[in-house]
C-alpha positions, 0 to 999 in steps of 0.5 A: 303571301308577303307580296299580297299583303304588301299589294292589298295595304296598297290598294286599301285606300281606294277599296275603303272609298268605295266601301263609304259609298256602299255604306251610304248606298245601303244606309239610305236604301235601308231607310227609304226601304223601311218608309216604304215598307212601312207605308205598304203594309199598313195599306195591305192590312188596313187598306182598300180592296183597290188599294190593297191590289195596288201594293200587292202587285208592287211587292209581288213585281219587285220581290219576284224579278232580280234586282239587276233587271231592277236596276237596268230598267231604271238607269237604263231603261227610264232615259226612253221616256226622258228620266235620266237619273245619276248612278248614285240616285238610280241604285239608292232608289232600285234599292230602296224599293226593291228593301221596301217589298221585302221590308212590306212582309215584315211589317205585314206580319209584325202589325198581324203578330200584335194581335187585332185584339189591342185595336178593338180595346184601342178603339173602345177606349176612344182612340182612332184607328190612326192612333191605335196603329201609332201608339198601340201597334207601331211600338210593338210590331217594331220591336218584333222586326229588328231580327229582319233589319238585321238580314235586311241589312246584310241583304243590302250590302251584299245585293249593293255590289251589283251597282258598279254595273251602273258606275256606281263608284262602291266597294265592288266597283273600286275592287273591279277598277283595281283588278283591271290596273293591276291584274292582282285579282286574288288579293283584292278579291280577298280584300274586299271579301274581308271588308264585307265580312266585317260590316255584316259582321259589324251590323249583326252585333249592333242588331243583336244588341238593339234585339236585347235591348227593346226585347219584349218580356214573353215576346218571340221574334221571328225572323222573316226570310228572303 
């Protein structure tokens, strides 16, 4: 036990370098993911027929393959059509989209939960159907939604581990580099498990006060599930 210690301080370094790219991956993922999320559900509940098929089908498209066909079609299969894009930027932007169908239901159903009742009065009062949805409906729906940022980003962190397949240098990644030069996979696995069990960790406390803090007085929130 002494001798996996001594070998996990070693390899710690490198393990915490690729942990900082795993948090910038799943930060902007998150982010781009919440935009886009965002942008398609407003178009689901108050967009077009044509315009609904069309976000409807991405979502469906995204949450129903995995995400490593996900990102092996783009890394991989773009280049046949002459987009060749880095690592980096192909996993931020697989992940991205991929958060954005999941983050699409979320909002979906916490624009639904405010009611269509505060938009008519919104309405009647004179405001437009852009600013009801800004000031009216927005600063509801999101407080609703911050238990689903949670699982979203924990989601996201666990799923970013895919993308050393692409040579994205992350936690896993290094984690893989280091099993193959030293052969200790036991303690390095064991590290690495510790440092993800330590952010999710992290990021539910900092959701849960967050949750707390904005909570709505008589409010529910419901978590929506992958």
């Amino acid at each position: 036990m002494g001798e996996w210690i001594v070998i996990s301080a070693l390899e710690l370094p490198p393990l915490l370098a690729g942990t900082l790219v795993t948090l910038q991956l799943v930060a902007v993922s998150l982010v781009l993911g919440t935009v886009v999320g965002l942008s398609t559900a407003l178009v689901r509940v108050y967009g077009s027929g044509w315009t609904r098929a069309m976000v409807i089908g991405y979502v469906e498209v995204f949450r129903g393959t995995p995400l490593l066909v996900q990102l092996f079609m783009v890394y991989y299969g773009l280049p046949d059509i002459g987009i060749v894009l880095p690592a980096m930027t192909a996993a931020c932007l697989t992940m991205s989209l991929n958060s954005g169908a999941y983050q699409s239901d979320y909002f979906r159903g916490g624009v639904q939960a405010v009611g269509s009742g505060q938009m008519m009065a919104a309405r009647a009062l004179g405001m437009s159907r852009l600013k009801a949805i800004v000031h009216i409906i927005l600063p509801q729906a999101v407080r609703l939604l911050i238990p689903s940022w949670s699982l979203e980003s924990s989601q996201l962190l666990k799923a970013s581990a895919v993308t050393f397949l692409i040579t994205v240098p992350d936690a896993m990644g290094q984690a893989k580099i280091l099993v193959t030069r030293t052969f200790n996979a036991l303690p390095t696995y064991l590290t690495i498990t510790g440092i993800y069990i330590g952010i999710v960790a992290i990021c539910s406390l900092l959701f849960g006060l967050l949750e707390r803090k904005a909570r709505i007085p008589g409010w529910g929130t419901a978590i929506y599930k992958r």
